[in-house]
DSSP file (Angstrom, degrees, kcal/mol; ACC not computed):
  #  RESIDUE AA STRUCTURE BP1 BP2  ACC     N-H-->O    O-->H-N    N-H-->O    O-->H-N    TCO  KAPPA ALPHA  PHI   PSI    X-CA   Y-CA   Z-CA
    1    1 A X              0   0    0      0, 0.0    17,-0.2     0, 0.0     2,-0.2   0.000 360.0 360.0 360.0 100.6   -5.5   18.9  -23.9
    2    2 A X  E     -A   17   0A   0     15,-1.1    15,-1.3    38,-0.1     2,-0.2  -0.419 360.0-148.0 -85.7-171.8   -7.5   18.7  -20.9
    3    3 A X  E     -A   16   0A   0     13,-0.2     2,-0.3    -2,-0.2    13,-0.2  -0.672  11.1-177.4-129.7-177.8   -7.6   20.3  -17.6
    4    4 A X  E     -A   15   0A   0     11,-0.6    11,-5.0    -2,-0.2     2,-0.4  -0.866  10.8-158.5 170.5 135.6   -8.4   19.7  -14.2
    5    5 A X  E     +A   14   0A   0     29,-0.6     2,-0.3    -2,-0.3     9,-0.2  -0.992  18.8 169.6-145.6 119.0   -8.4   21.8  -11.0
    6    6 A X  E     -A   13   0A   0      7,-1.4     7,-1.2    -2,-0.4     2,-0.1  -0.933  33.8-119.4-132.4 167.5   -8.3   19.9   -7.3
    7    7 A X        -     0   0    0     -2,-0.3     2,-0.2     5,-0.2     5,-0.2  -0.449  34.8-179.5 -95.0-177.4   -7.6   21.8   -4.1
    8    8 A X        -     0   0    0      3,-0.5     3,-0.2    -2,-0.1    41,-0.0  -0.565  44.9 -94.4-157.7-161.2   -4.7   20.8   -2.2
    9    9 A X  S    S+     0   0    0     -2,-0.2     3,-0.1     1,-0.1    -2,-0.0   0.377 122.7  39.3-176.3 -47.7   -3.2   21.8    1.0
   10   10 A X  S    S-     0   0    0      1,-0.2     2,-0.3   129,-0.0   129,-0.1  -0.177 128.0 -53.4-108.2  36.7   -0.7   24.4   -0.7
   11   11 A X  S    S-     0   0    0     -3,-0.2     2,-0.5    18,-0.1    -3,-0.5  -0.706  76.4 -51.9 120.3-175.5   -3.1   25.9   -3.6
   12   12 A X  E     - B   0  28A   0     16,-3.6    16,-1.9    -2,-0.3    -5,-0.2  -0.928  52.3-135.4-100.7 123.5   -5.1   24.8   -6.2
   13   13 A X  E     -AB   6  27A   0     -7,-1.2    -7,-1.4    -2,-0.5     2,-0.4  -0.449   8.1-157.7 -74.1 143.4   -3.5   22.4   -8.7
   14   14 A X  E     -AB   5  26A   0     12,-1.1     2,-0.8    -9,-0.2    12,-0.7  -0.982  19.5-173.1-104.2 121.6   -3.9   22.8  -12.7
   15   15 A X  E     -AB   4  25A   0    -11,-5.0   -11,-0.6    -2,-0.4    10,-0.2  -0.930   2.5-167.9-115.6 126.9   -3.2   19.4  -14.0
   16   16 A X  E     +A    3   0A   0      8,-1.0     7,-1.1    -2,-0.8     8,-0.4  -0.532  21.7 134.7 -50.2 154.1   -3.0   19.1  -17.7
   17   17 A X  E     -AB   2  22A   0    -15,-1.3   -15,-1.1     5,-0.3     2,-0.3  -0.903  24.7-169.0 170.5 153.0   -3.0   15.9  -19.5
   18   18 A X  E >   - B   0  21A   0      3,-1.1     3,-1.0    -2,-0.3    -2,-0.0  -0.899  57.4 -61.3-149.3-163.2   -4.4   14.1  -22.5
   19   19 A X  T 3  S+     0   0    0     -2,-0.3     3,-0.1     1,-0.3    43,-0.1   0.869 136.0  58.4 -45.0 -49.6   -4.4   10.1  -23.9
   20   20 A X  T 3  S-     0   0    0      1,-0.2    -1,-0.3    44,-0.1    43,-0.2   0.815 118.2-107.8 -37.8 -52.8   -0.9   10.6  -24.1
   21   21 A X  E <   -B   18   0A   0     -3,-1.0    -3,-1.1    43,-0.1    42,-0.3  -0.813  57.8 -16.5 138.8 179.8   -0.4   11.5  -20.1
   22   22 A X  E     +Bc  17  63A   0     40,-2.6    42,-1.1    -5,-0.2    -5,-0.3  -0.195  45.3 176.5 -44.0 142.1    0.3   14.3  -17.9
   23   23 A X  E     -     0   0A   0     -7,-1.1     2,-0.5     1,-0.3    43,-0.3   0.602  60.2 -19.6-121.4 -35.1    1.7   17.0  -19.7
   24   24 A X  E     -     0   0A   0     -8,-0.4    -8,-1.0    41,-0.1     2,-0.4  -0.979  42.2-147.6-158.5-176.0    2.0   19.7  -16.6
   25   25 A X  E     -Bd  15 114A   0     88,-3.2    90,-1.1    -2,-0.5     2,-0.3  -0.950  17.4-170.8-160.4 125.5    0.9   21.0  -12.8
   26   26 A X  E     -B   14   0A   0    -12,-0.7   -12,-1.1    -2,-0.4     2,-0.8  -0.986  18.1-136.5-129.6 110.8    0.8   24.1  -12.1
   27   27 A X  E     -B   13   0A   0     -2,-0.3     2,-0.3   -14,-0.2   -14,-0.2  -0.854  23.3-167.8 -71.6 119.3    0.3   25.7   -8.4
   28   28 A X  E     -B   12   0A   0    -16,-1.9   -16,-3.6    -2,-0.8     4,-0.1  -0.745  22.7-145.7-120.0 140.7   -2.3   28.8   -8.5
   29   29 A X  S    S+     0   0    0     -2,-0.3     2,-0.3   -18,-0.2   -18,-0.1   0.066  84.1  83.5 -88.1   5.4   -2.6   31.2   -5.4
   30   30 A X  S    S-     0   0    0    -18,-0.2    -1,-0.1     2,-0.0    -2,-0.0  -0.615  86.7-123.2-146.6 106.8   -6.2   31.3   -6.4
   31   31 A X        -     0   0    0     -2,-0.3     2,-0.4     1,-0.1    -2,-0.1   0.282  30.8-159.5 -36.2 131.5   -8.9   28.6   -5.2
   32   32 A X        -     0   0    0    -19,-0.1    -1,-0.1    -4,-0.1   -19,-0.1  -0.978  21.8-105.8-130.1 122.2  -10.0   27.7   -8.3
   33   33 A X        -     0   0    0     -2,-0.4   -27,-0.0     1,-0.2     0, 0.0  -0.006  35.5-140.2 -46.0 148.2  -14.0   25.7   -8.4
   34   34 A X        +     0   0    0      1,-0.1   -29,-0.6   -30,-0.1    -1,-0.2   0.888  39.0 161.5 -59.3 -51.1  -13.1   22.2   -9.1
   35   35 A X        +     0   0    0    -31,-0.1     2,-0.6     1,-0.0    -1,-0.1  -0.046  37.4   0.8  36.1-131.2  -15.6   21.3  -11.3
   36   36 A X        -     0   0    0      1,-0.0    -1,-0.0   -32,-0.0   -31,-0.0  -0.534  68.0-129.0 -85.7 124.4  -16.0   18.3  -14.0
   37   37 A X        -     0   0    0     -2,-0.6     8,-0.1   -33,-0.1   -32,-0.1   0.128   9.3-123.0   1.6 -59.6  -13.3   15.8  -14.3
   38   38 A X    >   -     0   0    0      2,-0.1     3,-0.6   -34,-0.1   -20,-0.0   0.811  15.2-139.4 136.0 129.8  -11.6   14.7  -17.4
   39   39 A X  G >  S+     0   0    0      1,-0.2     3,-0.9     2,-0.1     4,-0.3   0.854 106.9  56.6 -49.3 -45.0  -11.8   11.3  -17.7
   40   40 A X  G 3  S+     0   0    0      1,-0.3    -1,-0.2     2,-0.2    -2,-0.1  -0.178 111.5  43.0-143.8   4.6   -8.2   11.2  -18.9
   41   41 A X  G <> S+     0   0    0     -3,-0.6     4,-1.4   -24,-0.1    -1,-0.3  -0.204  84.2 102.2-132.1  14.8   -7.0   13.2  -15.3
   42   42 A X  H X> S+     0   0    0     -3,-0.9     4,-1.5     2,-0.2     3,-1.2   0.955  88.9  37.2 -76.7 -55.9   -9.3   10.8  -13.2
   43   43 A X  H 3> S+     0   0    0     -4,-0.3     4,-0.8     1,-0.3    -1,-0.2   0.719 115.7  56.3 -56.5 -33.5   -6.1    8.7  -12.2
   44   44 A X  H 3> S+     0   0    0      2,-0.2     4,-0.6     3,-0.1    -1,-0.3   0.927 109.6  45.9 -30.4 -67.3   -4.0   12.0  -12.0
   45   45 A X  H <X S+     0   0    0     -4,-1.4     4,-2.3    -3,-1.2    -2,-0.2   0.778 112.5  48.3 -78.1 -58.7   -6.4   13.4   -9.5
   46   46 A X  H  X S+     0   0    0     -4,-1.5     4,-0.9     2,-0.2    -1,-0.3   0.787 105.9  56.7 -41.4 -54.2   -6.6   10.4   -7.4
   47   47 A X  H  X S+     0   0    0     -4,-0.8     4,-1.9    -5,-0.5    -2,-0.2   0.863 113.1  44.6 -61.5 -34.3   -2.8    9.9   -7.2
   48   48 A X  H >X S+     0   0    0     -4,-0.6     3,-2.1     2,-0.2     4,-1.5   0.962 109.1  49.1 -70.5 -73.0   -2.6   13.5   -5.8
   49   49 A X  H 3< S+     0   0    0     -4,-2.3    -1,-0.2     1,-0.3    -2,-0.2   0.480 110.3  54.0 -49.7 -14.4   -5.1   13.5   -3.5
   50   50 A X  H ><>S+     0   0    0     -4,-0.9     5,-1.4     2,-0.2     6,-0.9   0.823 110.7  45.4 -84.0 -55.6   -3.6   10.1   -2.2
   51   51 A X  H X<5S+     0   0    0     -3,-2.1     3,-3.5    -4,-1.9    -2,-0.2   0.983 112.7  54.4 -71.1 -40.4    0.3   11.7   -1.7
   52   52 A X  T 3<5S+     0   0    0     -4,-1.5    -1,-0.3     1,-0.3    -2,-0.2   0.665 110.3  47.9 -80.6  -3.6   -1.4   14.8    0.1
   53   53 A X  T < 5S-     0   0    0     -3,-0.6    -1,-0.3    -5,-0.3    -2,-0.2   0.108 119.2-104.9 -79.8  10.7   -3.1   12.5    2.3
   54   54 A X  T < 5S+     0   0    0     -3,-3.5    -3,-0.2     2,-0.1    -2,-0.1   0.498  94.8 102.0  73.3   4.0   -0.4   10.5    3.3
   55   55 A X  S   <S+     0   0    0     -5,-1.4     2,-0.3    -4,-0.1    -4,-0.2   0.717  71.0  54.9 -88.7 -31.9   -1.3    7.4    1.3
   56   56 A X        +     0   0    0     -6,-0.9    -2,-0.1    -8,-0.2    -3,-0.1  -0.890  34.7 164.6-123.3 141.4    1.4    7.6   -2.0
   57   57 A X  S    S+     0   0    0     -2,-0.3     2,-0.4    -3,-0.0    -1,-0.1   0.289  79.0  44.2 -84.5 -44.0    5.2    7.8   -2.2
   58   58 A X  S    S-     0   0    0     25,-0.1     2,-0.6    24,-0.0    59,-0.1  -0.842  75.5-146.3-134.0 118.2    5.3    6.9   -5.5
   59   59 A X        -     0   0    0     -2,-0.4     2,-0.4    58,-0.2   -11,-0.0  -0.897   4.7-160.7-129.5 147.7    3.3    8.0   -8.5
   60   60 A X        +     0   0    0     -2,-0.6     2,-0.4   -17,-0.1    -1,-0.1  -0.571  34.6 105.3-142.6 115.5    2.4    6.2  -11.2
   61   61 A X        -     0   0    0     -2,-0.4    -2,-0.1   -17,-0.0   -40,-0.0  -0.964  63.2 -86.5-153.7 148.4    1.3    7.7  -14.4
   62   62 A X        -     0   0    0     -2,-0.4   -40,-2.6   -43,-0.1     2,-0.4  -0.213  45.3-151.3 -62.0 155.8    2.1    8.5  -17.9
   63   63 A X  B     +c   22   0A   0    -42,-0.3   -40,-0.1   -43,-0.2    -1,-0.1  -0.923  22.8 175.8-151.0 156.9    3.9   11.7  -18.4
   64   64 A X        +     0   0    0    -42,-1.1   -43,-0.1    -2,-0.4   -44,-0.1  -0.304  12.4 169.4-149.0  25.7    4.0   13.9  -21.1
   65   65 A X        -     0   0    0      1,-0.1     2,-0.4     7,-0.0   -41,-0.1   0.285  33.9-127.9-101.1-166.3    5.8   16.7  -20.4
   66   66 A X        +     0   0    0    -43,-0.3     2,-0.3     2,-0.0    47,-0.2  -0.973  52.5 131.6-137.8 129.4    6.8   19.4  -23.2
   67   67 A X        -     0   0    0     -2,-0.4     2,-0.4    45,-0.1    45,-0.0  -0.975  63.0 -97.3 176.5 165.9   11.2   20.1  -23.0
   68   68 A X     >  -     0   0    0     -2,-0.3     4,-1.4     1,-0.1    -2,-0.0  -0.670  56.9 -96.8-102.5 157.3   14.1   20.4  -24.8
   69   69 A X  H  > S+     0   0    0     -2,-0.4     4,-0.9     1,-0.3    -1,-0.1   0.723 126.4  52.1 -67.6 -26.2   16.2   16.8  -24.6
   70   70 A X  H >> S+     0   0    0      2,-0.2     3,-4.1     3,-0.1     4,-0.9   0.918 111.0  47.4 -65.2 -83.2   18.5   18.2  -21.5
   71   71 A X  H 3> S+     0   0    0      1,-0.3     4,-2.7     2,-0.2     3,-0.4   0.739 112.1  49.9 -33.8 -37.0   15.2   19.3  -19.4
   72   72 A X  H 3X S+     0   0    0     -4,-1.4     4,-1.4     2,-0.3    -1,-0.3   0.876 113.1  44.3 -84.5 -34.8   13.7   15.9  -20.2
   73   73 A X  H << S+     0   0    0     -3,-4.1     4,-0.5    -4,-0.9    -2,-0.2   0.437 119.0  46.8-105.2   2.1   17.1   14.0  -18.9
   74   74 A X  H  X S+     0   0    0     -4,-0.9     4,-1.7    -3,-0.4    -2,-0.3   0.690 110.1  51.9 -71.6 -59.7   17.1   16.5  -15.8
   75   75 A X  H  X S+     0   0    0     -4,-2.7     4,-0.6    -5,-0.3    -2,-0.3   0.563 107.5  48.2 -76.2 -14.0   13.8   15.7  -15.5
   76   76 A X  H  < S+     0   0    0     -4,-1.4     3,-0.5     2,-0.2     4,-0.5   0.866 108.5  57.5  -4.0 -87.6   14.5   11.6  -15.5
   77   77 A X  H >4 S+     0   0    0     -4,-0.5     3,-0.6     1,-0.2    -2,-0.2   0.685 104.4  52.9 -24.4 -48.1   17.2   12.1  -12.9
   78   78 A X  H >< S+     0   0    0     -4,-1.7     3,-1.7     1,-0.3    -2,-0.2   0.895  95.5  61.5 -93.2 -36.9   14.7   13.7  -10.8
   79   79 A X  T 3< S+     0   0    0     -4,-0.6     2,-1.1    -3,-0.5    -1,-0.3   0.958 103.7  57.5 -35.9 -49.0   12.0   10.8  -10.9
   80   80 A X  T <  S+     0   0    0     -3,-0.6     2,-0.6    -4,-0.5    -1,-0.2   0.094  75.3 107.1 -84.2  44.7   15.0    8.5   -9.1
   81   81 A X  S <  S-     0   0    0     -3,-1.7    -1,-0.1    -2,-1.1    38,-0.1  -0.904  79.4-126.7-127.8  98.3   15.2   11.0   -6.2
   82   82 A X        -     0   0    0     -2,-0.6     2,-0.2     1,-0.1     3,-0.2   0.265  26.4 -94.2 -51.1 178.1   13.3    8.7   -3.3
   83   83 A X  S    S+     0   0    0      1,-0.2    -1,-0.1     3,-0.0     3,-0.1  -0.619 114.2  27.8 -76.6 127.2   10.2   10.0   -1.3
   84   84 A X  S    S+     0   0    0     -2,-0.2    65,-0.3     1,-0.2     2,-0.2   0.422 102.5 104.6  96.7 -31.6   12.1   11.5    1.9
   85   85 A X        -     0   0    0     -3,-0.2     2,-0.2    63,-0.1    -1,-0.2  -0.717  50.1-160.0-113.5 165.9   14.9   12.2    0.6
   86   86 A X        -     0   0    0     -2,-0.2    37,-0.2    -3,-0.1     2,-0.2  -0.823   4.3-176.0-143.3 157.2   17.0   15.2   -0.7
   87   87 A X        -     0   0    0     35,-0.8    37,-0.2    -2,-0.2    39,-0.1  -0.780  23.5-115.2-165.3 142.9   19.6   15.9   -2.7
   88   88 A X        -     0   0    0     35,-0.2    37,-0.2    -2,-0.2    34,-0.0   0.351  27.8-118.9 -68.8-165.1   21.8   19.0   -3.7
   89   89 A X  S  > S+     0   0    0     35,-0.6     4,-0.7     2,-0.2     3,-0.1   0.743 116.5  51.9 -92.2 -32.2   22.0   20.5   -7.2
   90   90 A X  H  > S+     0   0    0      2,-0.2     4,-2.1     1,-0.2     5,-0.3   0.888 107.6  49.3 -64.4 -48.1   25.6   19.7   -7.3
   91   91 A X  H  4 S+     0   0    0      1,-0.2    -1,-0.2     2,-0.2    -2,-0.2   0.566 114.5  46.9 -54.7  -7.9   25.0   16.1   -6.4
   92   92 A X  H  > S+     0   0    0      2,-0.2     4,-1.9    -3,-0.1    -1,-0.2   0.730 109.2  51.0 -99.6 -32.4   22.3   16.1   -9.2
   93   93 A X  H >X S+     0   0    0     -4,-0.7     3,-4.3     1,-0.3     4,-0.6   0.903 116.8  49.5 -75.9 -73.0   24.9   18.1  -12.1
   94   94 A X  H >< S+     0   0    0     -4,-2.1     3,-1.0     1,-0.3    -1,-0.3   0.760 107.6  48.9 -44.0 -23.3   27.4   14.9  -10.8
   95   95 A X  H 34 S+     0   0    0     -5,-0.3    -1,-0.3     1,-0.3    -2,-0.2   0.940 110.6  51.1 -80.9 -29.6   24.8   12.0  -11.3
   96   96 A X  H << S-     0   0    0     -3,-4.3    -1,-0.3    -4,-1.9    -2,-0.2   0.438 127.1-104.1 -88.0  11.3   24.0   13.5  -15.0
   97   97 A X  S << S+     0   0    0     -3,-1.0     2,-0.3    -4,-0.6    -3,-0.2   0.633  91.5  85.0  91.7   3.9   27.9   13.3  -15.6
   98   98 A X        -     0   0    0     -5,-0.3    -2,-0.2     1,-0.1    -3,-0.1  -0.920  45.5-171.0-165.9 122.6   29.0   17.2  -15.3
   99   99 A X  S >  S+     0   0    0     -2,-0.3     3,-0.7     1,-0.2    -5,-0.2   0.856  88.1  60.7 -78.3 -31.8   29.8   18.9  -12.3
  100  100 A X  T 3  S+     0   0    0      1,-0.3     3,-0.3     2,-0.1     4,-0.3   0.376  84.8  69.7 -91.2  20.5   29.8   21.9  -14.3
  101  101 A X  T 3>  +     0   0    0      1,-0.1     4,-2.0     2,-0.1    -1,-0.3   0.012  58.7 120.7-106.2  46.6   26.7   22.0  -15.6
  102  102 A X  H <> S+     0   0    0     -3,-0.7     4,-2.3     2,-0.2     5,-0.2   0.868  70.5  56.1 -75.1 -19.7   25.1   22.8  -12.3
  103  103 A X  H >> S+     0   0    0     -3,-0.3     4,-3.4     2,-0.2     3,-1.2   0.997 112.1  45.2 -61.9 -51.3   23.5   26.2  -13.4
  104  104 A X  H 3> S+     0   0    0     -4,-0.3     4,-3.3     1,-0.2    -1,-0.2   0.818 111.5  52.9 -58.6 -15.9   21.6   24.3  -16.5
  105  105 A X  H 3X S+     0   0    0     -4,-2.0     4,-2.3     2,-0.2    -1,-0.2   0.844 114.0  43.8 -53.9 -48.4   20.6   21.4  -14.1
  106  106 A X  H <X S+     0   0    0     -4,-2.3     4,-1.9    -3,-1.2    -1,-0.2   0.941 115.3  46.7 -77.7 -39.8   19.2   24.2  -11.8
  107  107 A X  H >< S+     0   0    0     -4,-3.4     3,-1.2     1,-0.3    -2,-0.2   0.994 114.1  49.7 -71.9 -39.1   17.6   26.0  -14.6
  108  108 A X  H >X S+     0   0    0     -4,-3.3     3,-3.7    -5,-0.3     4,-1.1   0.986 105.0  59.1 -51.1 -51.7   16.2   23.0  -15.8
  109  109 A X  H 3< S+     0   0    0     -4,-2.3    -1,-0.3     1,-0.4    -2,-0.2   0.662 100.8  49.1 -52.8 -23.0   15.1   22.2  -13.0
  110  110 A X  T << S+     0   0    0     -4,-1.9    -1,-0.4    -3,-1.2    -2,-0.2  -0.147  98.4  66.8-106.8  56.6   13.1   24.8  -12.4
  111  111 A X  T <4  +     0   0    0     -3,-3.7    -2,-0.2   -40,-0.1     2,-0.2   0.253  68.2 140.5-129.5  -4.3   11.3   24.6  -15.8
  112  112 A X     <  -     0   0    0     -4,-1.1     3,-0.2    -5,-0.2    22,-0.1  -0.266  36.2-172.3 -32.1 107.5   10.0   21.4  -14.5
  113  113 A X  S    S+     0   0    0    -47,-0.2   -88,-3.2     1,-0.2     2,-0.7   0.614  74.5  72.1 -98.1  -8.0    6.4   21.7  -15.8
  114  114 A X  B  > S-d   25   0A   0    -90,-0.2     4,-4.1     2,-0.1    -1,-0.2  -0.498  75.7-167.8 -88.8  52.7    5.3   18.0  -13.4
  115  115 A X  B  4 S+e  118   0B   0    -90,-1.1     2,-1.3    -2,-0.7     4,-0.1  -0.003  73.9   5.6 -72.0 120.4    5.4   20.0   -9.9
  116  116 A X  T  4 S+     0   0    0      2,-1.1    -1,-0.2     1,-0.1     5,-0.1  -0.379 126.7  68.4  92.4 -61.8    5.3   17.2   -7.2
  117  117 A X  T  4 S+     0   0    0     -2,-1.3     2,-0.4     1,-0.1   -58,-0.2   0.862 109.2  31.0  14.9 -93.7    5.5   14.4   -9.8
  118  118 A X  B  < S-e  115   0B   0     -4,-4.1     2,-2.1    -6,-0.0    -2,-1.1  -0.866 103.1-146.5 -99.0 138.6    8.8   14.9  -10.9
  119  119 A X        +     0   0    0     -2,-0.4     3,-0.3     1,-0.2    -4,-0.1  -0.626  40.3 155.8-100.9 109.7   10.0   16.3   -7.3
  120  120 A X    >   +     0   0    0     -2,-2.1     3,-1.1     1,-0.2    -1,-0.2   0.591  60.1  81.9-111.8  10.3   12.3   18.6   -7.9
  121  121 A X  T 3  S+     0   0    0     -3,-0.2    -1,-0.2     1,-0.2    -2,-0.1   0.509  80.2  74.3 -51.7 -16.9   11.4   20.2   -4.5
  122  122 A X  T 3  S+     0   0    0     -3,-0.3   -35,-0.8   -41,-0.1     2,-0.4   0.542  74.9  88.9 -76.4  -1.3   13.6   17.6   -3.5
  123  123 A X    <   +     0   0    0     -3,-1.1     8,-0.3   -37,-0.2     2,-0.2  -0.850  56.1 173.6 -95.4 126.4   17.2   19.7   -4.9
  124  124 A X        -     0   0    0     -2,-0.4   -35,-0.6   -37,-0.2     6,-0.2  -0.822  34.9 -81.3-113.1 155.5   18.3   21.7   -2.1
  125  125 A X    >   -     0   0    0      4,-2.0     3,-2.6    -2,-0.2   -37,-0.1  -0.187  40.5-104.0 -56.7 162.8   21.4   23.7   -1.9
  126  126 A X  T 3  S+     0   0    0      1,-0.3    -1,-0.1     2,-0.1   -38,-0.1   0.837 123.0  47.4 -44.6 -34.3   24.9   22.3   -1.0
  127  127 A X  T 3  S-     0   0    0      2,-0.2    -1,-0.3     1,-0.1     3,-0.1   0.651 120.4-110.3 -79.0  -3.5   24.6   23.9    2.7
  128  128 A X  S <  S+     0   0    0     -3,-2.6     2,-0.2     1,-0.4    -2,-0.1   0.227  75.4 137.7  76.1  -6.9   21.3   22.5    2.9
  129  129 A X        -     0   0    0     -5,-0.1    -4,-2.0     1,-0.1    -1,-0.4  -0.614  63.2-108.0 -79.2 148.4   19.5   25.9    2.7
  130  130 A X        -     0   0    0     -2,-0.2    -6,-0.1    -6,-0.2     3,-0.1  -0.493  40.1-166.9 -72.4 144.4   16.4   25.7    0.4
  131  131 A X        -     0   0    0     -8,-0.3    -1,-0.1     1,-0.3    -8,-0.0  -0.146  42.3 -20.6-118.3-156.2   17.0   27.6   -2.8
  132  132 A X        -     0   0    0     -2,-0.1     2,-0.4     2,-0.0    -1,-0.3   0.003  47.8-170.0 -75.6 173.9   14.6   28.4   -5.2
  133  133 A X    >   -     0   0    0      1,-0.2     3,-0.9    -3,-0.1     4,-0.2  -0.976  18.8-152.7-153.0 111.7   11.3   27.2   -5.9
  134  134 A X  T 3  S+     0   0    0     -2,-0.4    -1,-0.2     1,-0.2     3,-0.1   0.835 107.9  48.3 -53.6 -41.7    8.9   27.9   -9.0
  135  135 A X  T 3  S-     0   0    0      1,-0.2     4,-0.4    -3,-0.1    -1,-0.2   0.383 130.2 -94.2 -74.7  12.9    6.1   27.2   -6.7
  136  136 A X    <>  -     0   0    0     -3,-0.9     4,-1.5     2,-0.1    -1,-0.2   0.095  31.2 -97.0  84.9 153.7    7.4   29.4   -4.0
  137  137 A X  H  > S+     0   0    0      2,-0.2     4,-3.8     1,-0.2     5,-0.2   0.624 120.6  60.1 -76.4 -10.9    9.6   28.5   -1.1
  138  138 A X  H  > S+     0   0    0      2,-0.2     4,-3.4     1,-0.2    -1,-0.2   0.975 106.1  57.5 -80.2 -45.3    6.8   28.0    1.6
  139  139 A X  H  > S+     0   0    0     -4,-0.4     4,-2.6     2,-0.3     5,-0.2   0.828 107.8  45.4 -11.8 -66.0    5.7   25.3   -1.0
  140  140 A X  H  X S+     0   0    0     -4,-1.5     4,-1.6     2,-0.2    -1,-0.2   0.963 107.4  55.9 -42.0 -72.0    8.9   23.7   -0.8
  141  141 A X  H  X S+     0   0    0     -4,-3.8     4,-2.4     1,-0.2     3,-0.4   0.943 107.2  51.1 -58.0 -39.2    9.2   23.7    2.8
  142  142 A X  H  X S+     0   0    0     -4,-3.4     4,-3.4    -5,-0.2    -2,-0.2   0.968 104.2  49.5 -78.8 -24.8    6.2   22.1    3.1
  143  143 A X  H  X S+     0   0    0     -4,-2.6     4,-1.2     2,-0.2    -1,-0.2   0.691 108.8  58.6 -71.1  -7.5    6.4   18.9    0.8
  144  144 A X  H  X S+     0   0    0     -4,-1.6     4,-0.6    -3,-0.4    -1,-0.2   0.912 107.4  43.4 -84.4 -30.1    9.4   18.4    2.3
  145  145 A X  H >< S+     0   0    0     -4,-2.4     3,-0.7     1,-0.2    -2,-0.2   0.907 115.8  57.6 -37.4 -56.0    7.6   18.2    5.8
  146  146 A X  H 3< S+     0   0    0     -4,-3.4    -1,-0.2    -5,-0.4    -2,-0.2   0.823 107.1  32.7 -59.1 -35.3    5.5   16.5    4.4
  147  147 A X  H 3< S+     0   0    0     -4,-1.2    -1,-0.3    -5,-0.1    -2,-0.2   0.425  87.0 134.8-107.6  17.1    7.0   13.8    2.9
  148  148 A X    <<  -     0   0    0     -3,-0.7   -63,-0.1    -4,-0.6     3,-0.1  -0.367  54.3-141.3 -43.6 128.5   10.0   13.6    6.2
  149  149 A X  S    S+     0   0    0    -65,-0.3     2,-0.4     1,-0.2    -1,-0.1   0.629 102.9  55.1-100.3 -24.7   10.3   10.0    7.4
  150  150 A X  S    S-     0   0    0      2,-0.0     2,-0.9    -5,-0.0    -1,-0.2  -0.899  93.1-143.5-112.8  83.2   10.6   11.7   11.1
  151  151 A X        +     0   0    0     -2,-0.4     2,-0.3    -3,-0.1    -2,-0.1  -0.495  37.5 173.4 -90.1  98.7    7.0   13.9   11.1
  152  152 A X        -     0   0    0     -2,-0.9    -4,-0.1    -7,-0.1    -1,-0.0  -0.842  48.7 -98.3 -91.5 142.6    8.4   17.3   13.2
  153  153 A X  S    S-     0   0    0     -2,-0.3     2,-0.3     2,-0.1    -8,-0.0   0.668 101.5 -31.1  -9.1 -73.4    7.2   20.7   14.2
  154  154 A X        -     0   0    0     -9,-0.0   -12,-0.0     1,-0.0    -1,-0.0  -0.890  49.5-152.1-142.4 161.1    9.0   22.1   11.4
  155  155 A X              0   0    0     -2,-0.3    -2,-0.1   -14,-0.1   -13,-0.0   0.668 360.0 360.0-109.8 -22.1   12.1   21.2    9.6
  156  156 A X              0   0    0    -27,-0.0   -15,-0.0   -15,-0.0   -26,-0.0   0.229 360.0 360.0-135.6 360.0   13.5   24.5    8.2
């Protein structure tokens, strides 16, 4: 497995990843030297530095992720959840076919190990208030600024 460190805008990213594909992303609260590359994250790297610049919607790269066969088919669901867009945690339990499995939806959802990737900053609660967030909630709020089809002060 290698690794890979790029800055970003909200922290320093850890991308894992081998031949296979991404396997996680991680946000650290502590600027971490970049240093060499991975051959095998150069396209990773690129693809980030491209959304956090306003250049990608859409990424596209192998993934790899490590999860038990629910997390993976949470984590699925979350790929078709547009650039821009939101949707609650309840609207996510109903697309996978059970309304009452919205706590594992959520938990899965934050066990997401592909942070920005798979967006699961894009599940909000049912009122619209942002709920939790592995990477923290200031995190949240800002890729969702960020990626807002109407670019405003603030949104939340």
């Amino acid at each position: 497995m290698e690794t890979a460190y790029i800055q970003t805008p909200i922290g320093t990213a850890e991308l894992k990843g081998d031949e296979n594909g991404l396997a996680s992303i991680t946000v650290l609260d502590n600027k971490i030297p970049s240093g060499t590359l991975p051959e095998v994250l150069k396209d990773a790297a690129q693809q980030f530095q491209e959304y956090f610049n306003g250049d990608r919607t859409v990424f596209e790269l192998n993934l790899n992720p490590s999860g038990t066969d629910f997390q993976k088919k949470v984590w699925e669901a979350l790929l078709k959840i547009p650039f821009g867009k939101t949707i609650s945690y309840l609207e996510l339990s109903k697309q996978l076919g059970d309304v009452k499995a919205i706590r594992a939806v959520a938990s899965a959802n934050g066990k997401n190990p592909l942070w920005i990737v798979v967006p699961c900053h894009r599940v909000i609660g049912t009122n619209g208030n942002l709920t939790g967030y592995a990477g923290g909630l200031h995190r949240k709020k800002w890729l969702l600024e960020h990626e807002s089809p109407a670019k405003q002060t603030t949104l939340f």
